[in-house]
Every structure is written in C-alpha cells, then in structure tokens.
N, C-alpha and C positions, 0 to 999 in steps of 0.2 A: 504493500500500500504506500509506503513512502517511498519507493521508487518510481511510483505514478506519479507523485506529488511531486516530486522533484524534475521529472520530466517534464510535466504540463508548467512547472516553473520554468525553466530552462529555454521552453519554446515559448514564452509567456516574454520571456526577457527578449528572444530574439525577436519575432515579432514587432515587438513596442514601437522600435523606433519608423517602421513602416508604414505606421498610423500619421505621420507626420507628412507623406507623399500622398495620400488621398486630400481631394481638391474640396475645401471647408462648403458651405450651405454658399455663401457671399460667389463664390467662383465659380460655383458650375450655374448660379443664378444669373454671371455677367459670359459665362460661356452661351448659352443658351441664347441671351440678347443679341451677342453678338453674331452668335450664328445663324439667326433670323435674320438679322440687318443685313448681312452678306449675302443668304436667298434671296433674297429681297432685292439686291440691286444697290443697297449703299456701302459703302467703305467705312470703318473708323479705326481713328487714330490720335496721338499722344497729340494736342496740340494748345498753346497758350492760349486763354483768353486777351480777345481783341481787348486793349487797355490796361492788360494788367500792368504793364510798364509803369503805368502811372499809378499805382499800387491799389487800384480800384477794387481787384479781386485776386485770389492766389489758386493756385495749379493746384492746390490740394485743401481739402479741408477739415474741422479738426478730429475727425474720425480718419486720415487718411487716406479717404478716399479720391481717387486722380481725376483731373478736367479730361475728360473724351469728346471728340471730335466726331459725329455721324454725318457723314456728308452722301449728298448723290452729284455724281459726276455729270457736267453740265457740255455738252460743244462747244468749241471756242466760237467766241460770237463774231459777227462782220464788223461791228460796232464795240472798239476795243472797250473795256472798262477803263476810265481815267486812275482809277485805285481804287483800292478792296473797299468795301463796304460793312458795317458789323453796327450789332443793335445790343444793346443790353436789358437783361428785363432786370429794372429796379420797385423798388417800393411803390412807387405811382404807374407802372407796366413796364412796354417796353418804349425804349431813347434810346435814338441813334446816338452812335461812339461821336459824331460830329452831332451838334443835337437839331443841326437844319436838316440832316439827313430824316424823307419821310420814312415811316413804318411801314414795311412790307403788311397789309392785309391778315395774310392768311399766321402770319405769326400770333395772333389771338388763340389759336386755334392749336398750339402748345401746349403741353403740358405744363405744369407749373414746375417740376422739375429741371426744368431746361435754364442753363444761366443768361445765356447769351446764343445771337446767330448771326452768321456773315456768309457774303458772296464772293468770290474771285472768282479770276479767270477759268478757274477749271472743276469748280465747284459751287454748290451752295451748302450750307447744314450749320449745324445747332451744335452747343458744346453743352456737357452735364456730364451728373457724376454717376449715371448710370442706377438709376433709382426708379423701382416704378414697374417693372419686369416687363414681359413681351408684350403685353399690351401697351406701355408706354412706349416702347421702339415701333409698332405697328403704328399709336399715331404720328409719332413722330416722321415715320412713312409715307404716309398719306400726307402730310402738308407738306415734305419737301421734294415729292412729286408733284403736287401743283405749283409750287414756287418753281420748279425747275423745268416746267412748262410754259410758266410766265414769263420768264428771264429768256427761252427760246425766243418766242415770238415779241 
C-alpha cells in the first residue's frame, strides 16, 4: 500500500509542473476571438493607441491586459488619404484625435469595450482589450465591414 502511495506521489510531483503549459480560462477565451476574427476576414495585432504619445491612454491596463488592434483590410484608394485618421471614445463618446475631425456614423454602433478607432491607408478597425467574447468580435465585425465599405466608395 505504501508503494502505491509513493508512486501516485512521484507521478503527482512529475506531473505538477505541466499544469503550468495548459492555456488558463482568459487565453483560450482570446484564442477563440481571435480565431473568429480571422474567419471572418479581419487581422489583429499589437498596436499603440492613436494619442497615446500624448499620455492620453497606455498599451496596457491595470489588470495587464494588452491594447489589440482588429482591423479589416481596406484597397488602396485612388484618393490618397492626406494622414491616418483615429477617434477616441471618451467620457462624452466618441472625438476625433484632431477634435475637427467628424465621427464616422457607424462607430455608435460599438461596443462599449472598444477604446479607440482609426483608418489608414491599408486599413480600418478598432483597438481594445479584448473583452466581451465572440459576440463582441462578431459586432465589432459587422461595423467595420460597413465602415470598410464606406471608405470604398
């Protein structure tokens, strides 16, 4: 009997540390998002919010969690863009990073998750910290297929 006990101890010890390589509740909730996004037709990626320079907001916040990038890839247009464009949603909605800049429409139409959103030449989309699960990437879907339909034509 105590040679059981010491065995199921033994494989107990080796074991343990493997528990560490399995992907926690948060990760396979942002693997999931993210691999919808990608069926889907959008990209994301590591990228700064528009302003932070000016210390308006940070890459991380105080849970750790990272600024993400969910873009849909736009055609280059015939009508070059003069520079990038970006909105922030603050406490009164959302303001443009320039504050003469109008508000795209269909930004209402956000999640409240979402910090911020901008356009360039090769894209449009939204930055946030991934909150909200597939139903928040699905809307977030849905409005920047029509923003990236609008910016077409």
């Amino acid at each position: 009997m105590l040679t059981y006990l010491l065995i199921i101890f033994v494989i107990a010890i080796a074991l343990a540390p493997l528990t560490n390589l399995m992907p926690s509740k948060r990760q396979r909730e942002i693997a999931r998002m993210r691999e919808y996004a990608a069926v889907h037709g959008m990209f994301v990626e590591f990228r700064s919010i528009p302003g932070r320079d000016s210390g308006r907001m940070k890459t991380r916040d105080h849970a750790g969690h990272d600024t993400i990038y969910y873009g849909k890839r736009i055609p280059p247009s015939k009508h070059k863009l003069e520079q990038n464009r970006a909105w922030l949603y603050e406490a009164e909605g959302w303001v443009g990073l320039q504050r003469r800049l109008a508000v795209p429409g269909s930004l209402a139409q956000l999640p409240t998750q979402v910090l911020a959103a901008s356009v360039d030449e090769g894209s449009c989309g939204i930055y946030w910290r991934e909150s909200g699960g597939v139903e928040a990437v699905e809307q977030i879907r849905l409005v920047l297929e029509a923003w990236a339909e609008q910016l077409r034509t």
